[in-house]
C-alpha positions as CSV (number, residue, x, y, z in Angstrom):
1,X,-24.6,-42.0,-7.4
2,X,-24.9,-39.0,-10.0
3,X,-23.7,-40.7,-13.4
4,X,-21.0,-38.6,-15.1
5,X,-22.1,-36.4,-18.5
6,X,-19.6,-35.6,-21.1
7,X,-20.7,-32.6,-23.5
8,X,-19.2,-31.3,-26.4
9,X,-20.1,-27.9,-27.9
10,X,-18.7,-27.7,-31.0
11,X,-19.8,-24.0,-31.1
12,X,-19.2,-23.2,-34.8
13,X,-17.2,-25.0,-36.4
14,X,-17.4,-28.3,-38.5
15,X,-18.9,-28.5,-41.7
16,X,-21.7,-31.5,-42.0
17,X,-18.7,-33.6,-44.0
18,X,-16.3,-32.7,-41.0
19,X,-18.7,-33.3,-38.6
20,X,-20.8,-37.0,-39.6
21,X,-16.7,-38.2,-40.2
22,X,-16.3,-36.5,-36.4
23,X,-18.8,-38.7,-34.9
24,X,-18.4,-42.0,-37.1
25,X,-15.1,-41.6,-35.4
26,X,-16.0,-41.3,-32.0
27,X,-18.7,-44.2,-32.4
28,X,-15.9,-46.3,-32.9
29,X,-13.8,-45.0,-30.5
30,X,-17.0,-44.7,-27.5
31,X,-17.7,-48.4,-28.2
32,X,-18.5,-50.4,-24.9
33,X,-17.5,-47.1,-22.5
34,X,-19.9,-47.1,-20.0
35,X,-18.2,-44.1,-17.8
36,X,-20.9,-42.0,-18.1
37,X,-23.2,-40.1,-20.5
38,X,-22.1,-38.6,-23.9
39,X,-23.8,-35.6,-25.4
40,X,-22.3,-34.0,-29.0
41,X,-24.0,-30.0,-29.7
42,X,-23.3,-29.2,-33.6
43,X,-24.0,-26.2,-34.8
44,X,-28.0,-26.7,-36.2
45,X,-27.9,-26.9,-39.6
46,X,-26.2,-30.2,-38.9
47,X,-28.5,-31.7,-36.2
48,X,-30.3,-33.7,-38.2
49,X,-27.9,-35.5,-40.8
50,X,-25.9,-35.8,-37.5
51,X,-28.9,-37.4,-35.3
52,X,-28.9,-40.3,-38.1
53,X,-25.7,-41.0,-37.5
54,X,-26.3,-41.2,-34.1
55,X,-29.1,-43.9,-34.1
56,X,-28.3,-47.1,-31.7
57,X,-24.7,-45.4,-30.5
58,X,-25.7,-44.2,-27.0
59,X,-24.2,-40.7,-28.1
60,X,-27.1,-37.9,-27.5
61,X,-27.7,-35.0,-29.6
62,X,-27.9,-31.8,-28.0
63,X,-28.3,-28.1,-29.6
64,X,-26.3,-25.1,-28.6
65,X,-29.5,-22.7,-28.2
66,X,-32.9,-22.3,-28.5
67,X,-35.9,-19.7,-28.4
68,X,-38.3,-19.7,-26.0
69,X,-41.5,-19.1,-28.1
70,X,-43.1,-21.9,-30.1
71,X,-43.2,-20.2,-33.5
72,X,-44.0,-16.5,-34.7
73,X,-41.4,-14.1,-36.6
74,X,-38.2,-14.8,-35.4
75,X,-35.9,-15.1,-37.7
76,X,-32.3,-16.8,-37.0
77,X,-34.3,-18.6,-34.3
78,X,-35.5,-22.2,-33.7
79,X,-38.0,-23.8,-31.2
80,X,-38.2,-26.5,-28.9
81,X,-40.4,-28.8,-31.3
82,X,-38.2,-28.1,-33.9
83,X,-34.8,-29.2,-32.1
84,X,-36.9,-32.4,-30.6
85,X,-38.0,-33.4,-34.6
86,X,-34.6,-33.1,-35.7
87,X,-33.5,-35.6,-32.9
88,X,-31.8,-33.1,-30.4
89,X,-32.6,-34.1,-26.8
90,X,-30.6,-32.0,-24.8
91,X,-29.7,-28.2,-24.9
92,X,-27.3,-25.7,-24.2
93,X,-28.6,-22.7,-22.5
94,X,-26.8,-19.5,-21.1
95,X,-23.8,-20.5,-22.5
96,X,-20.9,-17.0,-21.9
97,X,-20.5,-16.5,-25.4
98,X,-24.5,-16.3,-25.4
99,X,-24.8,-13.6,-22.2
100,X,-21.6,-11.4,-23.6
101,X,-21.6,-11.3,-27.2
102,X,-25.4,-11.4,-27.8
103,X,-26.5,-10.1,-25.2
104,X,-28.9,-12.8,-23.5
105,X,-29.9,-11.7,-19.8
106,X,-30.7,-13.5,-16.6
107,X,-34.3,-13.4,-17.7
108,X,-34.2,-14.9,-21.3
109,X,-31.6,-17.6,-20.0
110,X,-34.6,-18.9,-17.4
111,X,-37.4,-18.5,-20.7
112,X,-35.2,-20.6,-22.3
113,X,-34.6,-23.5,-19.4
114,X,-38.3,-23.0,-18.1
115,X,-39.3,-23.5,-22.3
116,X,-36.9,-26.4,-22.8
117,X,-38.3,-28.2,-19.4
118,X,-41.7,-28.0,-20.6
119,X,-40.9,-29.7,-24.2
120,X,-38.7,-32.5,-22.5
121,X,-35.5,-31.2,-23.9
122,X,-32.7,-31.6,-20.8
123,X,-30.9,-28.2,-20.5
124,X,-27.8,-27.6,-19.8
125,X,-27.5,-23.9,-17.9
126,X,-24.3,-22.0,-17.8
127,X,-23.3,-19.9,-15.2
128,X,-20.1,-18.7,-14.3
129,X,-18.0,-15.4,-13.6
130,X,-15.4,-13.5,-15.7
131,X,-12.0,-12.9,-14.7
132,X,-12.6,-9.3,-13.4
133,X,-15.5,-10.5,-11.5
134,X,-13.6,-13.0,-10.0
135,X,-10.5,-10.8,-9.1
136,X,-12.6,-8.7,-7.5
137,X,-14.4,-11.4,-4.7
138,X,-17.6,-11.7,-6.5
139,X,-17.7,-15.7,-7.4
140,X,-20.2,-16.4,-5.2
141,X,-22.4,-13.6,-6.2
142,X,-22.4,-14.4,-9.4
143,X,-23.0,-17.9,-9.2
144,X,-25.9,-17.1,-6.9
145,X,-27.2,-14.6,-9.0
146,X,-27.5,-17.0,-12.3
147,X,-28.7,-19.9,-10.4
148,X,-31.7,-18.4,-8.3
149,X,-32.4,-16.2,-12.2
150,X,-32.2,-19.6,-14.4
151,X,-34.0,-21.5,-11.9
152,X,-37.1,-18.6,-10.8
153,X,-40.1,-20.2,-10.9
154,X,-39.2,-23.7,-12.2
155,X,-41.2,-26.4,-9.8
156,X,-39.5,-29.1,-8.7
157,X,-40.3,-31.8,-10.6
158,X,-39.0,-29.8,-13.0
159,X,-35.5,-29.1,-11.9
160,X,-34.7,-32.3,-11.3
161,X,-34.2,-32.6,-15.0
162,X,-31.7,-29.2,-15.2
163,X,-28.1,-30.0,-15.9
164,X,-25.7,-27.0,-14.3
165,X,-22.4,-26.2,-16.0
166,X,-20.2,-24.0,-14.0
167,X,-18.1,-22.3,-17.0
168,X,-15.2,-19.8,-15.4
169,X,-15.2,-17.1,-17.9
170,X,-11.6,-16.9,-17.8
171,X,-10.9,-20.4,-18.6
172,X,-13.3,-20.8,-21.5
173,X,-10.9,-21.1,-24.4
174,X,-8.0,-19.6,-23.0
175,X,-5.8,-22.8,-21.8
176,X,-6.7,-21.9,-18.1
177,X,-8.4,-24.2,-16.1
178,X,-9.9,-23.6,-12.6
179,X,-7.8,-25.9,-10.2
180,X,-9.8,-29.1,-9.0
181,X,-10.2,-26.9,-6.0
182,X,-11.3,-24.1,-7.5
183,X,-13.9,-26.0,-9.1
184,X,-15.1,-28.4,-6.2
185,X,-15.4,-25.0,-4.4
186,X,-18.0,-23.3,-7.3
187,X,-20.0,-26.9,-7.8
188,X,-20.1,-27.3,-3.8
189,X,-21.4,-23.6,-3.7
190,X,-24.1,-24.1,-6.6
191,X,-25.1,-27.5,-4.8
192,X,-25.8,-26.1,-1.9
193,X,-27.8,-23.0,-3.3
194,X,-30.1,-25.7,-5.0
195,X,-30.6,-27.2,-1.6
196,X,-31.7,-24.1,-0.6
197,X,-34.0,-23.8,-3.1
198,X,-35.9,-27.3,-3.6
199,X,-34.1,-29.6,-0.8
200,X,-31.1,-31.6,-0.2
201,X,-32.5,-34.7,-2.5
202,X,-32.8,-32.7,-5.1
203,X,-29.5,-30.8,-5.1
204,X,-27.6,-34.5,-4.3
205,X,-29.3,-36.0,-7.5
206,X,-28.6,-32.8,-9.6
207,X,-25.8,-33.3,-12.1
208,X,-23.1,-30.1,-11.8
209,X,-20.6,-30.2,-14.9
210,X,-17.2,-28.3,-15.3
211,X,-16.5,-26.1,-18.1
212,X,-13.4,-24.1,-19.4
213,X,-10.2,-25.9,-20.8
214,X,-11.1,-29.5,-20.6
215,X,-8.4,-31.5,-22.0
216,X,-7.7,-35.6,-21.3
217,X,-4.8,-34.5,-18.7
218,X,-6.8,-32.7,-16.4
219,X,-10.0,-34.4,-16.8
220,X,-9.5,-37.2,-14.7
221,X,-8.3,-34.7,-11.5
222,X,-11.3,-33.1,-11.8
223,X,-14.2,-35.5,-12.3
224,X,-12.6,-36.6,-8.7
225,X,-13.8,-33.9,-6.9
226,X,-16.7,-34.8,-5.2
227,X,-19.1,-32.3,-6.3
228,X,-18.3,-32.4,-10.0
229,X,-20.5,-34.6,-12.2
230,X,-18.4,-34.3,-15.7
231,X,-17.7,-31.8,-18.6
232,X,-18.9,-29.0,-20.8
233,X,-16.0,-29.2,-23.8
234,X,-15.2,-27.1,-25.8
235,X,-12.3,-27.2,-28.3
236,X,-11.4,-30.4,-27.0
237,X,-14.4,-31.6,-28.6
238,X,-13.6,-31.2,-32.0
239,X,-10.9,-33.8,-32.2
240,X,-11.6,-37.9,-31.9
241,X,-9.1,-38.7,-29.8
242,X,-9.5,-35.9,-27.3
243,X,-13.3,-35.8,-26.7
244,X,-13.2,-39.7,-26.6
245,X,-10.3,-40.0,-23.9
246,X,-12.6,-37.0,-22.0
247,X,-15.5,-39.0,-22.3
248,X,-13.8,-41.9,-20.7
249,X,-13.1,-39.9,-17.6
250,X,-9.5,-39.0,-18.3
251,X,-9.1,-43.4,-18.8
């Protein structure tokens, strides 16, 4: 059985007061849930106050980007080993906002997942279409196009650590959601292309998680699905009582 994994991207937004009194809160409110896996992604400057606060909850600390160089002049960037000594063990990678408003490609989105991999940071790669794209039939080809891309060249022992979050475009932030259908249909889809690729174990023990609109009343319909393994969150994240009722599976 795949255990669920609850993210929350707070993308930017929370100052570090806003955020340590976000995650006191949701300590409190996580105590004893054992429904699956709980990961918070602050923005960085507040990864490390936030990864104290963390210690002995069971919450992970996860980081909304990353380069994939280990150090030179790149300013605005950080690297693996500085996200891992700051306490960050996961990483969001390819996220929509990432690919459309600055400008990441294909190719940087598998630097950065083949980079994180190596370091022993636990990725978390987007994929996902945009409304035009999906109004004009071409789902599947986009989905196949960002997995086969984020996962070129990554060996199997390897991949086995990759986390996949199917994020609709069109539902990211807008109040949309994809139907439980609609999203057992794109997770079934990007399951089966990673059987292609490194076997049906590998694909069955991969964790797939659903993105766009999360909210504790349609959580709970769509963690059902058979293929879908838990939640990217967005907005829904920022707020105690909402991430914590996500994180309990919709409970």
């Amino acid at each position: 059985m795949r255990r669920p994994l609850f993210a929350g991207n707070w993308k930017m937004y929370k100052t570090l007061p806003e955020g340590l009194a976000l995650v006191r809160g949701l300590k409190t409110a996580l105590k004893g849930n054992d429904r699956g896996d709980v990961v918070v992604c602050p923005p960085a400057p507040l990864l490390a106050p936030l990864a104290e606060e963390l210690k002995g909850s069971g919450i992970a600390l996860g980081a909304q980007n990353l380069y994939f160089e280990d150090e030179g002049a790149f300013t605005g960037e950080w690297s693996c080993a500085m996200l891992k000594s700051v306490g960050a063990t996961y990483v969001i990678i390819g996220h929509s906002e990432r690919r459309s408003i600055f400008g990441e490609t294909d190719g940087m989105v598998q630097k950065k997942t083949a980079k994180a991999l190596k370091a022993g940071l636990i990725p978390i790669m987007c994929v996902g279409e945009t409304l035009k794209e999906r109004e004009e039939g071409e789902t599947f080809a986009v989905l196949l196009r960002h997995v086969r891309a984020g996962l070129a060249g990554i060996p199997e022992n390897l991949a086995a650590k990759v986390v996949i979050a199917y994020e609709p475009v069109w539902a990211i932030g807008t109040g949309k959601t994809a139907t439980p259908a609609q999203g057992q249909e794109a997770h079934a889809f990007i399951r089966k292309e990673v059987a292609r690729l490194y076997g049906e174990d590998l694909a069955h023990a991969m964790r797939i998680l659903y993105g766009g609109s999360v909210k504790p009343g349609n959580v709970k319909d769509l963690v059902a699905q058979s293929d879908i393994d838990g939640a990217l969150v967005g907005g829904a994240s920022l707020k105690v009582e909402d991430f914590a009722a996500i994180a309990r599976g919709g409970a």
